[in-house]
N, C-alpha and C positions, 0 to 999 in steps of 0.2 A: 458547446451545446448544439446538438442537431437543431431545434427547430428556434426559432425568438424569443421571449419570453410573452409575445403578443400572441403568437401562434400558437404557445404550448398553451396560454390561458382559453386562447379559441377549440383547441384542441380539447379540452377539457371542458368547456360548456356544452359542446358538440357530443360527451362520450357520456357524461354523467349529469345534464339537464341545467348545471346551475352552475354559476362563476364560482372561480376556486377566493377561498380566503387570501391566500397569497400564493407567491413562487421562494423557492427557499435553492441555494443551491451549494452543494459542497465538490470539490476538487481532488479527481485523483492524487499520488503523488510518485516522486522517483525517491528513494534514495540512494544518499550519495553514499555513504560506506555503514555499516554495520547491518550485514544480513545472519538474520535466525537468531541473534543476541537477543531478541526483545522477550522473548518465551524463557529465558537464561537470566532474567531479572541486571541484564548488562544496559550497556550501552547504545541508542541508535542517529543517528545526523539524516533526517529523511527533510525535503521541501515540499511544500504543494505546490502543486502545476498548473496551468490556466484550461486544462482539457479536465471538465465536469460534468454532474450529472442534479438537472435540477428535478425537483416535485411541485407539482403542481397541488394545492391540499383544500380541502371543505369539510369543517367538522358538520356533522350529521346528528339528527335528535336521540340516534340512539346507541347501542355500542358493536353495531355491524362496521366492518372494513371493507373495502372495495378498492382494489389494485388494477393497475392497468400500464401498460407502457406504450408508446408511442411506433416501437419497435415492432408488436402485432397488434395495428391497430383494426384488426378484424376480430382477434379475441375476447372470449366474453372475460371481463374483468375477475379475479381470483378474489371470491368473499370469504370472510372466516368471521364469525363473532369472537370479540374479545376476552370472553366470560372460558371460553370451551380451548382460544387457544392452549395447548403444550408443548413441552419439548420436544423439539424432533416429529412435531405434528404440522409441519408442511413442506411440500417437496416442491425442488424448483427452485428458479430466481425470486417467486414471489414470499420464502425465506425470509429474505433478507430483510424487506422492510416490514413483514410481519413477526418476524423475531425482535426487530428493536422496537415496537408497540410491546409486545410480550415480554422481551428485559426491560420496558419503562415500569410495566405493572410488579415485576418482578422485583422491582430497587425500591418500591415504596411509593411509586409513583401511581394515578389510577386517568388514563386516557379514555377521551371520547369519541365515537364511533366514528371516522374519516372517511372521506373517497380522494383519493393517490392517483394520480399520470405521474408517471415516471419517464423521463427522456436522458440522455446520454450522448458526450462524446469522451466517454473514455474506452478507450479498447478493451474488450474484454480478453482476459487469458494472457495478459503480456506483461503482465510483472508491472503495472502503475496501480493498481489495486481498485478497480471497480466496482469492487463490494465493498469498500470502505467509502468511497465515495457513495452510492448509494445507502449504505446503514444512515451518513450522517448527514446528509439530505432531509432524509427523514427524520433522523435524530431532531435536528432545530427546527422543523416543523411543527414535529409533533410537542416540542422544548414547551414552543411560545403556543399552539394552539389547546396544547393541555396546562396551561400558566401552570408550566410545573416549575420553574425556575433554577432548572438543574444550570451547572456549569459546567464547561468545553469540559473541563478535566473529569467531570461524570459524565460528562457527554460520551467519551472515548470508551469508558467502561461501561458503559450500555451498550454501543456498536461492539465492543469485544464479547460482550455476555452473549449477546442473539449470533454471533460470527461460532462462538463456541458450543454454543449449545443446543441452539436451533436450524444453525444450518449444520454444525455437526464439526465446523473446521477447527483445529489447536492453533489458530495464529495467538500471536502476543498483542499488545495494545501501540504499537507502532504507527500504523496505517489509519486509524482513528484520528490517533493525536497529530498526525501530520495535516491531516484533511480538518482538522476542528482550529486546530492552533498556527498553521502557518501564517504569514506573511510576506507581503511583497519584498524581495531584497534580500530574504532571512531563508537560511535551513535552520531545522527546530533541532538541537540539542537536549536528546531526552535522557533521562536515566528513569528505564522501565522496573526498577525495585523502588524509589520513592515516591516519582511521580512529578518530579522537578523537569522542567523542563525551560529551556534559556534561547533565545534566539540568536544567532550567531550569523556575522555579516555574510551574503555571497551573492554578491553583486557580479555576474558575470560579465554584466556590457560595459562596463567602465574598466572590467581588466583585460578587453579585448578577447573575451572567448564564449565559444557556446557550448551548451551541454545537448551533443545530441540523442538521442534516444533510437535506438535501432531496433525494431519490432520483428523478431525473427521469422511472425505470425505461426508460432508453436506453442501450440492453447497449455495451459497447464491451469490445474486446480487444486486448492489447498486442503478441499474435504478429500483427495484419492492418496494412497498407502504411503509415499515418499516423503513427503513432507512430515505426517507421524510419526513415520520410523526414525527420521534425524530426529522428532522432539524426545522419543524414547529413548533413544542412545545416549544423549544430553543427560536427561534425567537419571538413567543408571549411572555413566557416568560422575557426577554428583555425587549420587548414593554411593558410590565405591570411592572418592574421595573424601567422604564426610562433611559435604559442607551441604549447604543449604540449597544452593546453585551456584552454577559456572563460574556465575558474575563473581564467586569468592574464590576461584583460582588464578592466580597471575601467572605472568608468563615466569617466574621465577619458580614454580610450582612444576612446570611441565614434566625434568628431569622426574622425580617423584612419580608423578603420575602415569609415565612410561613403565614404573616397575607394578605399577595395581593394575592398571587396567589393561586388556585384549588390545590387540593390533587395532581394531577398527574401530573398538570406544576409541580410543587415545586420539588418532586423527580427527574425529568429530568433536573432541576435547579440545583438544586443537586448535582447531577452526576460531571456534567459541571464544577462547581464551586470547586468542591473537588477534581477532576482530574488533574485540573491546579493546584494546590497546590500539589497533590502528583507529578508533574513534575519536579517542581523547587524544594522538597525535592529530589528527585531520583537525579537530574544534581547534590547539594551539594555533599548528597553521595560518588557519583562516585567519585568526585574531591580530596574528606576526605578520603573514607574508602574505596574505592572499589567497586566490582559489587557486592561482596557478600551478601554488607547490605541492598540491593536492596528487598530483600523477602518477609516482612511484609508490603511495598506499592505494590506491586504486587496482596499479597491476597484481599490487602482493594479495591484492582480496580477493582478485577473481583466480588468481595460484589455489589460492588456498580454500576458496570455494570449490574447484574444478578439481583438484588433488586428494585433500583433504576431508572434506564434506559430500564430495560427491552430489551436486546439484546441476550442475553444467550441462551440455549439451553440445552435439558437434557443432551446433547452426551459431549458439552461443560462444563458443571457441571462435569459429571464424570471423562472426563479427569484429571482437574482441582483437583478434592477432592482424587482422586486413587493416583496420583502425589503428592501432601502433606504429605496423611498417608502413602505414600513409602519413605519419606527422602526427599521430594525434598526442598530446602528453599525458594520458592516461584511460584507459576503458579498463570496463568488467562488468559481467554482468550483475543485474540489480532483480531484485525483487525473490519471490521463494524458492526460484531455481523449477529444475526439469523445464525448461522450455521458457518462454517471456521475451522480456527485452535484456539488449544492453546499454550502457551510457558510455558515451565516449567524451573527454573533454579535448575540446580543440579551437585552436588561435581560428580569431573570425576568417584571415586569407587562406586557412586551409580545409576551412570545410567543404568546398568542392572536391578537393583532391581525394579528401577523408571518405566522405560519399562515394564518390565514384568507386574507391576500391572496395569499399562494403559489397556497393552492388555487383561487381565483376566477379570478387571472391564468389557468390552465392550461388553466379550464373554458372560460374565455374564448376563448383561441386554440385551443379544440379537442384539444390534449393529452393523453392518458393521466394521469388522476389522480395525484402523485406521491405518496411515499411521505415523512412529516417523522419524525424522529424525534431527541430530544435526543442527546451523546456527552458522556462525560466520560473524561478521562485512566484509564487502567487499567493493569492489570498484566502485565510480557509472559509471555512463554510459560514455562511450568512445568509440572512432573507435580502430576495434581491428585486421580489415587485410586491 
C-alpha cells in the first residue's frame, strides 16, 4: 500500500470531512499456471500477493456515492447515485468500484450511499490484476457496511459481474477468487465450472526459492480487442466441438478436433485443453514434490501461450528466455497476455544472476528497464482497521 492505513484514514477525513467507518484491503494476485482457462469453465492455481489496494469507506445518509483515489488527489471525487447507476454507465477507473455497488444491487443485494479513497500498490497493466484487487476492496466493504452478508464465493462473482458488464471486460472469475480466497502459504486451486476451490501448499521459502515477477512495464487491458477475440475463438471452438466448454475437451480429444475445426481455432483449442491438464499436473506436484518440480509445466505454458494462443510479446519472450539461460527452473509469462509481467521461479543463490540477465537482455534489445520484484503467497482480502 502506497500510503499507512493512518494516512489513508487522514487522507480521507481531509478529502470528504468525516472519518471513514473502516479500512478494508484486498491483494493483487500472480498466477502460477492456468492462463484463459477460467472463461473455458476449466481449471486455474492462481496465489495472492502482498502488493494491494486498500478503501478507505463511510456510509452516508443517503444513496449518493463518491470516489476518489489518492493517485489524483486534486480531483474532484466521481459521484453517481445509486438509483440511476447502469450498465456500461461509467467510464474510467471509477467503473470499477461503482460497478461492484451496482452487481451488489444487481444480486439481490440493496447498498447505502458511501464515500470511497481508493489507494494502491499494485501495478497497473502488468498482468497481477488491479482491478481485481480493487473490485474486491470494495467488495468486503461494501459486504460488511451494507450487512449484506454475502460470502468470498459470491463475493468473487460480484467483482466478475461489474468486471463484465460495467466495465465491459470478458474476464472469468479467476482474479476475484484469488484476491477473496487466498492465503498465506497457499495457491488456491480452483475449478471455475463449479466453484470448488482447495488450497494447495507453496511455500516457497522453506523449498529455498522465489517466485519473481518481472514487470515488462507493457500496459495491457482486458476491456481492448485481444483478449475478446481469444474468448471468441474458445467459444466457437466448443460450439464446433459440441460440448458445452473447453473444460469438456481432453487432451485425448485433440487428434479429433484437428479434423473440425480451422488452423487457428485448433491452436487456441489447444492452449485451452493443454493448460487444464498442465494444472491438475502442477496441484499433483505440489502435493508430491514441492514447488520445485513446477519448472518444466511452466516453460510448456509460456510455449504454448506464445505459439499457440498467441498473447505473448517480444519483451515477454525475453524475460522468459534471459531467466532460463540464467538458472532459473522455470518462467512464463502470467496474467491475460499482450503485454504484463512474467514469473520466473528460481533457487534463493540465483536470483542475482537471474535478475541481472533480465536486466541486461532488455538493455540489450533496447526495452524499457523492467521492473523485478520477488511475490510470495498472501492473504486475501479483509478489513484491516
Amino acid at each position: 500500500m502506497s500510503s499507512t492505513p493512518h494516512d489513508l484514514a487522514a487522507a480521507f477525513a481531509d478529502r470528504f470531512g468525516t472519518e471513514p467507518d473502516g479500512l478494508w484491503s484486498a491483494p493483487g494476485r500472480v498466477n502460477v499456471i492456468g492462463e484463459h482457462t477460467d472463461y473455458n469453465e476449466g481449471f486455474v492455481l492462481p496465489f495472492a500477493i502482498q502488493h494491494s489496494t486498500t478503501v478507505a469507506a463511510a456510509v452516508r445518509g443517503d444513496r449518493w456515492v463518491r470516489v476518489a483515489s489518492t493517485f489524483a488527489p486534486d480531483d474532484d471525487p466521481v459521484t453517481a447515485d445509486l438509483d440511476d447507476l447502469a450498465e456500461g454507465g461509467v467510464e474510467g477507473w471509477a467503473a470499477y468500484p461503482l460497478g461492484v455497488l451496482w452487481a451488489f444491487e444487481q444480486s439481490g443485494y440493496r447498498c447505502p450511499g458511501m464515500d470511497l479513497l481508493v489507494d494502491s500498490s499494485v501495478p497497473v497493466g502488468a498482468g497481477l490484476s488491479s482491478s481485481a484487487a480493487l473490485e474486491c476492496s470494495v467488495a468486503v466493504a461494501a459486504n460488511e457496511l451494507a450487512q449484506a452478508g454475502a460470502s468470498h464465493e459470491e463475493l468473487a462473482a460480484i467483482g466478475q459481474l461489474a468486471e463484465n458488464r460495467m466495465v465491459g471486460a470478458p474476464t472469468g472469475i479467476m482474479d476475484q477468487s484469488a484476491s477473496l480466497l487466498g492465503e498465506a502459504g497457499y495457491a488456491v486451486f480452483l475449478d471455475c465450472r463449479s466453484g470448488e476451490s482447495q488450497l494447495v501448499p507453496l511455500d516457497l521459502e522453506a523449498a529455498g526459492l522465489e517466485l519473481l515477477v518481472i514487470d515488462t512495464r507493457v500496459s495491457h487491458s482486458h476491456s481492448t480487442g485481444g483478449y475478446a477475440a481469444r474468448r471468441r475463438s474458445c467459444e466457437l471452438g466448443a460450439k464446433l466441438m459440441g460440448v458445452p466448454a473447453l473444460r469438456d475437451v481432453s487432451v485425448q480429444d485433440l487428434a479429433e478436433a484437428a479434423g473440425v475445426l480451422d488452423e487457428e481455432t485448433f491452436r487456441r483449442v489447444r492452449h485451452v485443453v493443454t493448460e487444464n491438464a498442465r494444472v491438475q499436473d502442477a496441484v499433483r506436484l505440489l502435493t508430491r514434490e514441492g514447488p520445485a518440480a513446477l519448472g518444466p509445466l511452466l516453460v510448456a505454458s509460456h510455449a504454448s501461450m506464445r505459439d499457440d494462443f498467441e498473447i505473448s510479446c517480444a519483451e515477454l519472450d525475453t524475460a522468459v528466455d534471459a531467466a532460463l539461460d540464467a538458472g532459473a527452473l522455470g518462467a512464463r509469462m502470467t496474467g491475460g497476455g499482450f503485454g504484463g509481467a512474467a514469473i520466473a521461479l528460481v533457487a534463493v543463490d540465483d536470483v542475482p544472476a537471474v535478475r541481472a540477465a533480465v536486466e541486461d537482455a532488455f538493455s540489450a534489445a533496447r526495452f524499457r528497464a523492467p521492473v523485478i520484484f520477488s511475490v510470495l503467497p498472501g492473504a486475501g482480502a479483509a478489513r484491516i482497521a
